[in-house]
LOVOVEX-652036 format. One record per residue: y, x, z of N, C-alpha, C, O, CB in turn. Coordinates in nm, 3 decimals, padded with zeros to 5 digits. Atoms other than C-alpha are relative to their C-alpha. Glycine has a CB too. Example, Ala and Ser with C-alpha at 12.3 -4.5 7.8 and 13.67 -1.06 7.14 Angstrom:
+---------+---------+---------+---------+---------+---------+---------+---------+---------+---------+---------+---------+---------+---------+---------+
|    n.py |    n.px |    n.pz |   ca.py |   ca.px |   ca.pz |    c.py |    c.px |    c.pz |    o.py |    o.px |    o.pz |   cb.py |   cb.px |   cb.pz |
+---------+---------+---------+---------+---------+---------+---------+---------+---------+---------+---------+---------+---------+---------+---------+
| -00.119 |  00.089 |  00.000 | -00.450 |  01.230 |  00.780 |  00.120 |  00.090 |  00.000 |  00.118 |  00.194 |  00.066 |  00.003 | -00.099 |  00.125 |
| -00.119 | -00.082 | -00.006 | -00.106 |  01.367 |  00.714 |  00.109 | -00.077 |  00.073 |  00.220 | -00.026 |  00.090 |  00.046 |  00.041 | -00.142 |
+---------+---------+---------+---------+---------+---------+---------+---------+---------+---------+---------+---------+---------+---------+---------+
This chain:
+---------+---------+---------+---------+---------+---------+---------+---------+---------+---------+---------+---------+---------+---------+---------+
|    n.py |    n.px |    n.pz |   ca.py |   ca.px |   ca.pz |    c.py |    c.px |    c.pz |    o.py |    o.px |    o.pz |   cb.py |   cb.px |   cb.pz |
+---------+---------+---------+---------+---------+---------+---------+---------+---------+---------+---------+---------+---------+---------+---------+
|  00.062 |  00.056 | -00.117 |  12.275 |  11.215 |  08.939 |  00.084 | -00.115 |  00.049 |  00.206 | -00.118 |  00.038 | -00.018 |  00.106 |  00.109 |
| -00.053 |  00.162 | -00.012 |  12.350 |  10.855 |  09.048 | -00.048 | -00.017 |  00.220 | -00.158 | -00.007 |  00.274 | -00.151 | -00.153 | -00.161 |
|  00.008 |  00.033 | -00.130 |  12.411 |  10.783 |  09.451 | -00.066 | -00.197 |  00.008 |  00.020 | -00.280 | -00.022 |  00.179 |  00.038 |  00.066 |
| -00.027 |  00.151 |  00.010 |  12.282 |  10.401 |  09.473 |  00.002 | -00.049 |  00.157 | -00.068 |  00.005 |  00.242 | -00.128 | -00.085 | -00.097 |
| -00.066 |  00.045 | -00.171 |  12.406 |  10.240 |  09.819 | -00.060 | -00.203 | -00.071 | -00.034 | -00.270 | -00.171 |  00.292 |  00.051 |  00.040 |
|  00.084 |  00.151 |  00.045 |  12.167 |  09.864 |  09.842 | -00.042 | -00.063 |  00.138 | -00.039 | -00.013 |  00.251 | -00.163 |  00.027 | -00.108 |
|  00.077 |  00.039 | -00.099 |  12.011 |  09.650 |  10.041 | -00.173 |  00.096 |  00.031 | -00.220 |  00.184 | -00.042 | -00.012 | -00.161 | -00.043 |
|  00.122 | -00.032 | -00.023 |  11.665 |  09.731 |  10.204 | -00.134 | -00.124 | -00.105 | -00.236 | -00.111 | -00.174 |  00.002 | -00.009 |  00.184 |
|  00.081 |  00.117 |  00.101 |  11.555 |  09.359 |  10.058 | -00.025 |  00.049 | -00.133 | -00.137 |  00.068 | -00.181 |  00.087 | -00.143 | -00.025 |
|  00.032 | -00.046 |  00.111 |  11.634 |  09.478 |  09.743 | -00.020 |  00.143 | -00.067 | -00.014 |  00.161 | -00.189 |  00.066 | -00.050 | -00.048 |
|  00.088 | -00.116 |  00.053 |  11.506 |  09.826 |  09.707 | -00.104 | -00.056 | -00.013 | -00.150 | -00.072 | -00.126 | -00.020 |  00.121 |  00.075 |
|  00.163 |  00.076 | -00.019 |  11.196 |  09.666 |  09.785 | -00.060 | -00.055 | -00.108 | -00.180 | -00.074 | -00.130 | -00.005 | -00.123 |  00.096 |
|  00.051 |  00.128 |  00.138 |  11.190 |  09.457 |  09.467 |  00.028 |  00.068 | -00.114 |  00.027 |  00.008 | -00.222 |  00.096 | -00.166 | -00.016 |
| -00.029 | -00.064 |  00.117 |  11.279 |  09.746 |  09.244 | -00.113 |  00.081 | -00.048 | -00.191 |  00.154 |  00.014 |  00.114 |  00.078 |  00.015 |
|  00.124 | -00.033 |  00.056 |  11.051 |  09.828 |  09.007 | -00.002 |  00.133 | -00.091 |  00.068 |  00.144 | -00.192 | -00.043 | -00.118 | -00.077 |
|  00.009 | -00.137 |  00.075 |  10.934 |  10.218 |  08.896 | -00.114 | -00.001 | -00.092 | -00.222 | -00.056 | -00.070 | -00.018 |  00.124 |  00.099 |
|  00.118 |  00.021 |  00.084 |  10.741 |  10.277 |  08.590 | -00.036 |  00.173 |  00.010 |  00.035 |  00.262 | -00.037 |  00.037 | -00.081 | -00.176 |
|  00.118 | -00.166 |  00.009 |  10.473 |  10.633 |  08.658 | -00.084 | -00.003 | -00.106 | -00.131 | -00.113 | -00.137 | -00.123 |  00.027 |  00.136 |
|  00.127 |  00.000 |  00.036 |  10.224 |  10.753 |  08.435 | -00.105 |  00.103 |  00.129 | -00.084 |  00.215 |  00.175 |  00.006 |  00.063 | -00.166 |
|  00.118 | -00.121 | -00.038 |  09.885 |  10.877 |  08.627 | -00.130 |  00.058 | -00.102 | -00.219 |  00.016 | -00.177 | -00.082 | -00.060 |  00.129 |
|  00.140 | -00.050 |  00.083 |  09.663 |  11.089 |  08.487 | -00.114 |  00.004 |  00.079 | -00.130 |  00.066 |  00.184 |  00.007 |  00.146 | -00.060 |
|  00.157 | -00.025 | -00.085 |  09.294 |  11.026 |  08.576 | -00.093 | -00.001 | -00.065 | -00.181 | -00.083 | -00.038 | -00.046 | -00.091 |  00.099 |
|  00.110 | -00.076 |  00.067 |  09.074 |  11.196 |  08.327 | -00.127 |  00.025 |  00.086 | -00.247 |  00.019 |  00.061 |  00.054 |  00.133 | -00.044 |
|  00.133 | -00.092 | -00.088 |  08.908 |  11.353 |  08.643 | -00.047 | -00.101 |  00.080 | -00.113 | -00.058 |  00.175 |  00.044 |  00.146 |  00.111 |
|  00.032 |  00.105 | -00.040 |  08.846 |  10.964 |  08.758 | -00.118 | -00.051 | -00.085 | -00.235 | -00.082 | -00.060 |  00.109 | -00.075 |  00.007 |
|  00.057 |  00.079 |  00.117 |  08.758 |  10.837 |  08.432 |  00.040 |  00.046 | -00.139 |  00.145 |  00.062 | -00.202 |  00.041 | -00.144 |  00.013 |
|  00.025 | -00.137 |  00.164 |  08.644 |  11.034 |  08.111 |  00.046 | -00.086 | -00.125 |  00.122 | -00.034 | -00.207 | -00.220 |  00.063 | -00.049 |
| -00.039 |  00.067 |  00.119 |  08.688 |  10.762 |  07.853 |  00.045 | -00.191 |  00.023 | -00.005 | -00.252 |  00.118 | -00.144 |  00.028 | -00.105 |
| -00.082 |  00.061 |  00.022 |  08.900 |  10.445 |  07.766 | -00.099 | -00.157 |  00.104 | -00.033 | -00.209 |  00.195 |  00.042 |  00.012 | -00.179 |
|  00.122 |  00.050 | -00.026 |  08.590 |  10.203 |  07.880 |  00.025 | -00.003 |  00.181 |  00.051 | -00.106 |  00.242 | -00.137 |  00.105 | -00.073 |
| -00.014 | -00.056 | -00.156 |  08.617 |  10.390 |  08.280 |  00.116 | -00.060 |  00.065 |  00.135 | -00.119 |  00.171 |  00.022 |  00.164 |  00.012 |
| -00.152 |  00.009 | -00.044 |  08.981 |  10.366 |  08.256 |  00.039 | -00.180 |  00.023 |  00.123 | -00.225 |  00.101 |  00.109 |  00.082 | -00.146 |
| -00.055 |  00.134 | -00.018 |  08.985 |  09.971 |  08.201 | -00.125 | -00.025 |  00.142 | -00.087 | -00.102 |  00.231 | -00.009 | -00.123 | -00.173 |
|  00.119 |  00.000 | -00.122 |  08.686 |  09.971 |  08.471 |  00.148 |  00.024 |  00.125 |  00.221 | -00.068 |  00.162 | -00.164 |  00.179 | -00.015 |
| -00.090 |  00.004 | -00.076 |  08.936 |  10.145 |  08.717 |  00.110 | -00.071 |  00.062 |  00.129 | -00.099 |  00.180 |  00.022 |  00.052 | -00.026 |
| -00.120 |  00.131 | -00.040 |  09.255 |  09.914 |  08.686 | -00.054 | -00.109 |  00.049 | -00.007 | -00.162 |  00.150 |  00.086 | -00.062 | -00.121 |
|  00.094 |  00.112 | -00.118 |  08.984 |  09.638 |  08.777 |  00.009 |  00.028 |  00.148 |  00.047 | -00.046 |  00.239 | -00.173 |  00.009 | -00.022 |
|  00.058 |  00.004 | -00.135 |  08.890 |  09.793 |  09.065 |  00.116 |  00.037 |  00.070 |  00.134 | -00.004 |  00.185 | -00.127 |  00.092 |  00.029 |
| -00.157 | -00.008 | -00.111 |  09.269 |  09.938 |  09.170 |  00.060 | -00.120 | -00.033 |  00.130 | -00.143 |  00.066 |  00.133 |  00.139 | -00.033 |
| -00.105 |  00.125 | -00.056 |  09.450 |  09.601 |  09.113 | -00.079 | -00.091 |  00.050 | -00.023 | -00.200 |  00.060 |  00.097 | -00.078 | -00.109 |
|  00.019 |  00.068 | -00.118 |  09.206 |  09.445 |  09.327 | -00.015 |  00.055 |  00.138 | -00.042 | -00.023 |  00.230 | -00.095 | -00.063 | -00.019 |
|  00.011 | -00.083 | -00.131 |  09.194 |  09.699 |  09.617 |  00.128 |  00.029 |  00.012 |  00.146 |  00.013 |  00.133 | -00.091 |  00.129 |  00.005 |
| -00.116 | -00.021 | -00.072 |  09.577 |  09.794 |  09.637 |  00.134 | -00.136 | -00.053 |  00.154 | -00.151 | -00.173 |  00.044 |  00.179 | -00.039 |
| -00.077 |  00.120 | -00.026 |  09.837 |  09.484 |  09.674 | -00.012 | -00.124 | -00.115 |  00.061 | -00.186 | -00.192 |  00.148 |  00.048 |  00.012 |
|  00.050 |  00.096 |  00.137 |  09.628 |  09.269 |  09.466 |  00.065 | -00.088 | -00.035 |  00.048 | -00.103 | -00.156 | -00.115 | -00.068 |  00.002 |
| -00.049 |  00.085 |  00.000 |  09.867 |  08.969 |  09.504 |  00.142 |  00.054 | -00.136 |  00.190 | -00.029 | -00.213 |  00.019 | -00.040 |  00.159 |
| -00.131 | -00.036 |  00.073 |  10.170 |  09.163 |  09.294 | -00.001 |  00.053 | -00.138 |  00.092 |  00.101 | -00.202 |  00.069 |  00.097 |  00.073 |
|  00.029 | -00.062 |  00.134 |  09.968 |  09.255 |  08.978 |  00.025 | -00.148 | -00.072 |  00.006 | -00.250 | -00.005 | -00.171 |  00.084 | -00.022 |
| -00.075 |  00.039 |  00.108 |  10.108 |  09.060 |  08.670 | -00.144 | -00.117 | -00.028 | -00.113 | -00.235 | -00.047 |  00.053 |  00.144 | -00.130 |
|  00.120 |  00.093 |  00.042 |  09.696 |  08.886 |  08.600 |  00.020 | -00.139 |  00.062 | -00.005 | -00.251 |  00.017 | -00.148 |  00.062 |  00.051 |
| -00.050 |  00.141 | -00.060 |  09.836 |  08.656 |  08.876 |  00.097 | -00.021 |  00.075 |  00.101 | -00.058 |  00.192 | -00.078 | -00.058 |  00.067 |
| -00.083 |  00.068 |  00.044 |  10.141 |  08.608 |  08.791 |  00.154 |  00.102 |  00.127 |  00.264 |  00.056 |  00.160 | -00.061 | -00.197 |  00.017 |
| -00.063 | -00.106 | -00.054 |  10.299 |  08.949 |  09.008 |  00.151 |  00.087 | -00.093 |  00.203 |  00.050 | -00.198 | -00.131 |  00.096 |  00.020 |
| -00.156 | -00.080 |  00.046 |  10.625 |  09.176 |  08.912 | -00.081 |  00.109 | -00.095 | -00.034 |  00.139 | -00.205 |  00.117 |  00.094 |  00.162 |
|  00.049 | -00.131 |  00.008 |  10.368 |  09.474 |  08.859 | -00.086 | -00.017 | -00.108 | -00.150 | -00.116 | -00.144 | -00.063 |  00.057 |  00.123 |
|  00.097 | -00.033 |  00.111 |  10.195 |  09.624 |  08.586 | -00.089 |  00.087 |  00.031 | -00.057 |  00.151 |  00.131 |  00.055 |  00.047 | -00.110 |
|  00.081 | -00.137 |  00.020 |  09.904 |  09.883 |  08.541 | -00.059 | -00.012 | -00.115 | -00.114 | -00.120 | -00.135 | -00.106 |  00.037 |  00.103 |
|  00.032 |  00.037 |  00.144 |  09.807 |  09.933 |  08.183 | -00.097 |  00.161 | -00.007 | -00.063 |  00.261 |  00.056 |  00.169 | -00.029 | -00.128 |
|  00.022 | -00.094 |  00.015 |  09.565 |  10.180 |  08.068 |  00.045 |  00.060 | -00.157 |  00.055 |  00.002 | -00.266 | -00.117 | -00.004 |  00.046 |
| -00.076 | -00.090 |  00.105 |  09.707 |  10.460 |  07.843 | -00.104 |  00.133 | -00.043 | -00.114 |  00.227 |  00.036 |  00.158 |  00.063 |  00.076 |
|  00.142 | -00.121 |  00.015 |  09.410 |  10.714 |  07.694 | -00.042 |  00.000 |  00.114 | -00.081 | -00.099 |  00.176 |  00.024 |  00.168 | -00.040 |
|  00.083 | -00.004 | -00.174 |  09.289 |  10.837 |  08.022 |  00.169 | -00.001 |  00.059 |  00.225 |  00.106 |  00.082 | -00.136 |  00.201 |  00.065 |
| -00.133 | -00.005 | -00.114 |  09.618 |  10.790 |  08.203 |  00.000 | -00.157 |  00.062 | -00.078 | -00.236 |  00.009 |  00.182 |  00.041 | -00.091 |
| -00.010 |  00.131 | -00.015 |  09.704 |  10.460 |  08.380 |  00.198 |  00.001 | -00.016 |  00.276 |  00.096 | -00.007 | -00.089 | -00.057 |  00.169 |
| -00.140 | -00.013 |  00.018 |  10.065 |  10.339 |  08.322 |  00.031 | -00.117 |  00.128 | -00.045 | -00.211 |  00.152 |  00.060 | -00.035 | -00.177 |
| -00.002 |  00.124 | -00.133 |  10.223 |  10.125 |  08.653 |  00.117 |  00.002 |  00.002 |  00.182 |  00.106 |  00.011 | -00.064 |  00.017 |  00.158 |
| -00.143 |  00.011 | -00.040 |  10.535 |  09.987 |  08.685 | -00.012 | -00.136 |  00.115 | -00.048 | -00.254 |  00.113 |  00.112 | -00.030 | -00.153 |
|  00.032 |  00.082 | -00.108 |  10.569 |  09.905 |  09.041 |  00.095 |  00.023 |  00.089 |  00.189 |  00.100 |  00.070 | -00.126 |  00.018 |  00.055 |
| -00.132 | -00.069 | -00.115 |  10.774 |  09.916 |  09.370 | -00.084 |  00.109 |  00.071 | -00.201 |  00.139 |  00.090 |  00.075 | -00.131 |  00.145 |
|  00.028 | -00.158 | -00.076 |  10.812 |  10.232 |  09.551 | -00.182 | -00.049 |  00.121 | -00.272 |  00.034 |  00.133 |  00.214 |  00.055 |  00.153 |
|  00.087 |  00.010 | -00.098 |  10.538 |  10.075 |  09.817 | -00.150 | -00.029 | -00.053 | -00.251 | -00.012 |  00.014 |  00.051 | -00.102 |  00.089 |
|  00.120 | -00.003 |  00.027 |  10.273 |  10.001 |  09.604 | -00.033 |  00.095 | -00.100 | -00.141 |  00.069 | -00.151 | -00.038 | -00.115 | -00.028 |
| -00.012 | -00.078 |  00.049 |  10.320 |  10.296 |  09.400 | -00.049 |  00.130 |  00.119 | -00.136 |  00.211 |  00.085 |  00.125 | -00.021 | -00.062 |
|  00.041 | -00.089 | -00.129 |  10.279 |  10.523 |  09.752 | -00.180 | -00.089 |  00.059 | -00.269 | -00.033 |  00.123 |  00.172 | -00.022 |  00.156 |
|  00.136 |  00.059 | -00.045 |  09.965 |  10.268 |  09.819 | -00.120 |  00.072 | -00.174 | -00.225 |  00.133 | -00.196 |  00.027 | -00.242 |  00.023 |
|  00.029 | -00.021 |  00.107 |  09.855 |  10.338 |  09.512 | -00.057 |  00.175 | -00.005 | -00.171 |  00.201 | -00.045 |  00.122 | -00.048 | -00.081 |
|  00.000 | -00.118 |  00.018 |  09.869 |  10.713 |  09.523 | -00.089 |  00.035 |  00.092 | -00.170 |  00.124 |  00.068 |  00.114 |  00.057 |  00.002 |
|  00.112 |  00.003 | -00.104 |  09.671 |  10.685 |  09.828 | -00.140 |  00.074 | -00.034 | -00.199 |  00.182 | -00.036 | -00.033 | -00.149 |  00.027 |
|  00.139 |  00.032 |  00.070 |  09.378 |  10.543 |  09.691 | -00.040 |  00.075 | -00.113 | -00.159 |  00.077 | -00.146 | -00.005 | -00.135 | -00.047 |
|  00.030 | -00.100 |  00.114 |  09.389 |  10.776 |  09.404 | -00.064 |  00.130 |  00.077 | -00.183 |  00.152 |  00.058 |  00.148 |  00.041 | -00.092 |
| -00.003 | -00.099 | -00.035 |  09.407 |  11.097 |  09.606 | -00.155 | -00.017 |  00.103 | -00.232 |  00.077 |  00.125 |  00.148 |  00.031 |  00.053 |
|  00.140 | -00.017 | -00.054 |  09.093 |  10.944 |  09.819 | -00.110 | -00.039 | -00.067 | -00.219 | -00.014 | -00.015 | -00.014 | -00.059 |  00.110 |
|  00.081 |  00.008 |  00.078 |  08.907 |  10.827 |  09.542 | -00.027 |  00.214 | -00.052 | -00.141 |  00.261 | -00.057 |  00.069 | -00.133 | -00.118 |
| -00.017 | -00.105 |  00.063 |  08.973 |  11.199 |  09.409 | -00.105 |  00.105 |  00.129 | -00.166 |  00.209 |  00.103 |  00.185 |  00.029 | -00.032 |
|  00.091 | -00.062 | -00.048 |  08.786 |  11.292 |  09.735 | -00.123 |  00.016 |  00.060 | -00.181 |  00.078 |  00.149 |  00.031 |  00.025 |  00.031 |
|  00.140 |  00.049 | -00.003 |  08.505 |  11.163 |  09.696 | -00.092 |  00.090 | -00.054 | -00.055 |  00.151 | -00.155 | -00.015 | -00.122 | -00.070 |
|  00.090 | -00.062 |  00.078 |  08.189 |  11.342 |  09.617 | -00.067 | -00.038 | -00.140 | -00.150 |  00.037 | -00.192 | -00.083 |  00.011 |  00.077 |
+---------+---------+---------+---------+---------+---------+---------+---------+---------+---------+---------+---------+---------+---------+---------+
């Protein structure tokens, strides 16, 4: 285990790579590139990589892969968890 002692600026700009799984979003590969459309223009659209952002989201079978900062990673999770409660 690693203590890291930083700025606030630069946590901010550090970048985590998650996989999500969202099978129960989107059944096949087709859905899944559908999705990343519609999440990297609904959560901090400006920081995705298409124009010219830090951040990734890639789709992986049904999983999405994101390497992002902690804040759009928690925005992110959001929008998952209320997409998820949708009827």
């Amino acid at each position: 285990e690693v203590l890291l002692i930083t700025t606030v600026e630069h946590a901010e700009q550090l970048l985590y790579t998650v996989v999500y799984p969202v099978v129960d979003l989107a059944s096949s590969e087709c859905e899944v590139d559908r999705l990343v459309g519609a999440l990297t223009s609904a959560v901090h659209y400006t920081v995705w990589d298409e124009v010219g952002g830090p951040c990734v989201m890639r789709p992986v079978g049904t999983g999405l892969l994101v390497t992002a900062t902690q804040n759009v990673h928690y925005d992110l999770e959001q929008v998952l968890a209320a997409l998820r409660k949708l009827p």
